[in-house]
C-alpha positions in Angstrom: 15.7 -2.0 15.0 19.2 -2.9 13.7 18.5 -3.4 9.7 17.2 -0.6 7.3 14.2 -1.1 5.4 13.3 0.3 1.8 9.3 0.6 2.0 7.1 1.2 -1.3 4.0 3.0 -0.6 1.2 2.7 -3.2 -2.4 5.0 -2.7 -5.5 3.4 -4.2 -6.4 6.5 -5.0 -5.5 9.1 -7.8 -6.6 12.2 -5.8 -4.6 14.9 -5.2 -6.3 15.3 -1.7 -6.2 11.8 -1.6 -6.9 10.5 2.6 -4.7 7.2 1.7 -1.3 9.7 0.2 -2.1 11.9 3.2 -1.9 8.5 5.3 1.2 7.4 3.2 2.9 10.9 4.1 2.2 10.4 7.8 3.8 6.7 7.9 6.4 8.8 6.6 6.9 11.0 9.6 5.7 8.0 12.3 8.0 4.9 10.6 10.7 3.7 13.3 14.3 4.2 12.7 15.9 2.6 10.1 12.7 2.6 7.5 12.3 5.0 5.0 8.8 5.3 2.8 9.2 6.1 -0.9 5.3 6.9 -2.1 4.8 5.7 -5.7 2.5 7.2 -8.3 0.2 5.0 -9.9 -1.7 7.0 -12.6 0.6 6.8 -15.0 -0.5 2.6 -15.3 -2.7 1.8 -18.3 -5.8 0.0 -17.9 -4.7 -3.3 -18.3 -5.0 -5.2 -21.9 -4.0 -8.6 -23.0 -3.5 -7.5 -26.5 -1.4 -4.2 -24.8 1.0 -6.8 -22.8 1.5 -9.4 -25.2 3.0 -6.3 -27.7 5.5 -5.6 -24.3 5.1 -3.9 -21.1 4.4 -0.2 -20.5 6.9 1.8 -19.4 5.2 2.8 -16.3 4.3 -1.0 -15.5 8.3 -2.1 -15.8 9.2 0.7 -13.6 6.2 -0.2 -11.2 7.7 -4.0 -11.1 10.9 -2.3 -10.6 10.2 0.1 -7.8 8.1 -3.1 -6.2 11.0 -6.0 -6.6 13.8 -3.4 -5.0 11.6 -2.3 -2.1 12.2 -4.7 1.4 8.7 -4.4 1.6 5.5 -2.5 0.5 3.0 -0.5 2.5 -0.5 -0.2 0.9 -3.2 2.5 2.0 -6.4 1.8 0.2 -9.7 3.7 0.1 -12.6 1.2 -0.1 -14.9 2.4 -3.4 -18.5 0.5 -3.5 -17.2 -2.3 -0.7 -14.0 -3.4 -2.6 -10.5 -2.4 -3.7 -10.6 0.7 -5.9 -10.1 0.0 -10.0 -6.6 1.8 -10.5 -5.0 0.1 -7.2 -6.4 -3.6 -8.8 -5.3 -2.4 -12.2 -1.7 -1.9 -11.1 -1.8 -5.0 -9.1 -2.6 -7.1 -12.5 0.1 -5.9 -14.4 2.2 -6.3 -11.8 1.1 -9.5 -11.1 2.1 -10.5 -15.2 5.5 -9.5 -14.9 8.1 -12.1 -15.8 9.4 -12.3 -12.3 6.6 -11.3 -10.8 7.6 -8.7 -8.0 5.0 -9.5 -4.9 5.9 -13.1 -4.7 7.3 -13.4 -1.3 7.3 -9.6 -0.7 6.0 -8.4 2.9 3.2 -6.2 2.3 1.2 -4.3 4.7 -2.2 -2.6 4.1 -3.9 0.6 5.8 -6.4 2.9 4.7 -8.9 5.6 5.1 -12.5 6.1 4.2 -15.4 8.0 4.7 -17.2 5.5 6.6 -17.1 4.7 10.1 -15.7 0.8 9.2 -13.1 2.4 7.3 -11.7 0.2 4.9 -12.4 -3.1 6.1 -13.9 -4.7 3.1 -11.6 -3.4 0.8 -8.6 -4.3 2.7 -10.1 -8.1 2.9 -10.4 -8.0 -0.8 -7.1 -7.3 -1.2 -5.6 -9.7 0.9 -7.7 -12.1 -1.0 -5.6 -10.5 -4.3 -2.3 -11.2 -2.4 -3.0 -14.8 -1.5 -2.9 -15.9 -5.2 0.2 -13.7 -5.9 1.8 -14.9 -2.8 2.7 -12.2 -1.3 3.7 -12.2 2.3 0.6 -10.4 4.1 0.7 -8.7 7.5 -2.1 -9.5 9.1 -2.2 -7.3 12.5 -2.1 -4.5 13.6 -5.0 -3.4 11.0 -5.0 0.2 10.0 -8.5 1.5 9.2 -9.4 5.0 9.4 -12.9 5.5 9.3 -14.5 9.2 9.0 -11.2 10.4 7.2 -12.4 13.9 6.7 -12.5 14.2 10.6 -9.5 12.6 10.8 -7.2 14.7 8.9 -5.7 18.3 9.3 -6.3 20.6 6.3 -2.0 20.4 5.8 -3.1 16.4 5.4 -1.5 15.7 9.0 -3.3 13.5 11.3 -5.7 14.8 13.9 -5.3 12.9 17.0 -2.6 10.7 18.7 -4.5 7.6 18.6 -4.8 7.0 15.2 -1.0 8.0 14.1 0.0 5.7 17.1 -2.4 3.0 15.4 0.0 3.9 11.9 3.3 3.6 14.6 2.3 0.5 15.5 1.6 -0.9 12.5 4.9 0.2 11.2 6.9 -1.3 14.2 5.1 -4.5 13.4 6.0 -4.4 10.1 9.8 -3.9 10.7 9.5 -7.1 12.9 7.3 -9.1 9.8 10.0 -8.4 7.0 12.8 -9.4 9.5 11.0 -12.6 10.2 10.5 -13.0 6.8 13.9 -12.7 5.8 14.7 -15.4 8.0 
């Protein structure tokens, strides 16, 4: 891989044992040369309000359009809460999404995640995408990255078990070096 890639990663979920930020932190360790992973924190975002934006953005939502404009592409791991994207990962989608240069137009994205369930987060992650087509964001679609049984999948130090699933995250990550080159083009 000859360029250098600037990757925002954004958990769907706020918990400090969180499966997705453990999954973030692993991309980390398992992204090919040349891409580095800066994880973003999320909780900071208000739940969006109309009358809240029109009186001027947040803080936290300028720097979270910032952080998402500067980034050569960003790498979402998602949980899947009652079949669907989790509230705080859609709520800091929509204010992105209101920005006055909206950040994910054009922007390579590519989505992971880890759940309880054995389908991991299929559902959720085809919600998403469905978010992303009306922002026009530039999804990945393969390699998919869904963890399913997270809790067996995970050391206690929030490292991944087995060499299977982090060479499903390598993968993933190669791909996605490829994508934001072609996209580039």
């Amino acid at each position: 891989m000859a360029d250098t890639f600037k990757i925002l990663g954004i958990a769907g979920s706020l918990r400090e044992k969180s499966f997705n930020r453990a999954l973030l932190e692993a991309a980390k360790g398992l992204a090919p040369e040349g891409m580095t992973i800066e994880i973003t924190d999320i909780s900071q975002i208000p739940l969006y309000n109309e009358d809240v934006r029109t009186g001027g953005f947040p803080d936290a939502v300028t720097e979270f359009g910032r952080l998402i404009a500067e980034a050569d592409g960003v790498l979402i791991a998602t949980p899947e809460y009652n079949y669907s994207v989790p509230g705080v990962l859609k709520n800091a989608i929509d204010w992105a999404s209101r920005l006055p240069d909206q950040p994910f137009k054009d922007k390579p994205v590519a989505i992971m995640g880890a759940a309880a369930g054995r389908l991991g987060t299929a559902r959720a992650q085809y919600h998403l995408r469905q978010v992303f087509v009306f922002l026009d964001a530039l999804v990945m679609n393969r390699p998919e990255v869904m963890v399913g049984a997270a809790y067996e999948a995970f050391n206690e130090d929030g490292s991944i078990k087995d060499e299977t699933t982090a060479g499903f995250v390598r993968e993933q990550l190669e791909t996605f070096a490829r994508w934001i080159e072609r996209v580039r083009d």
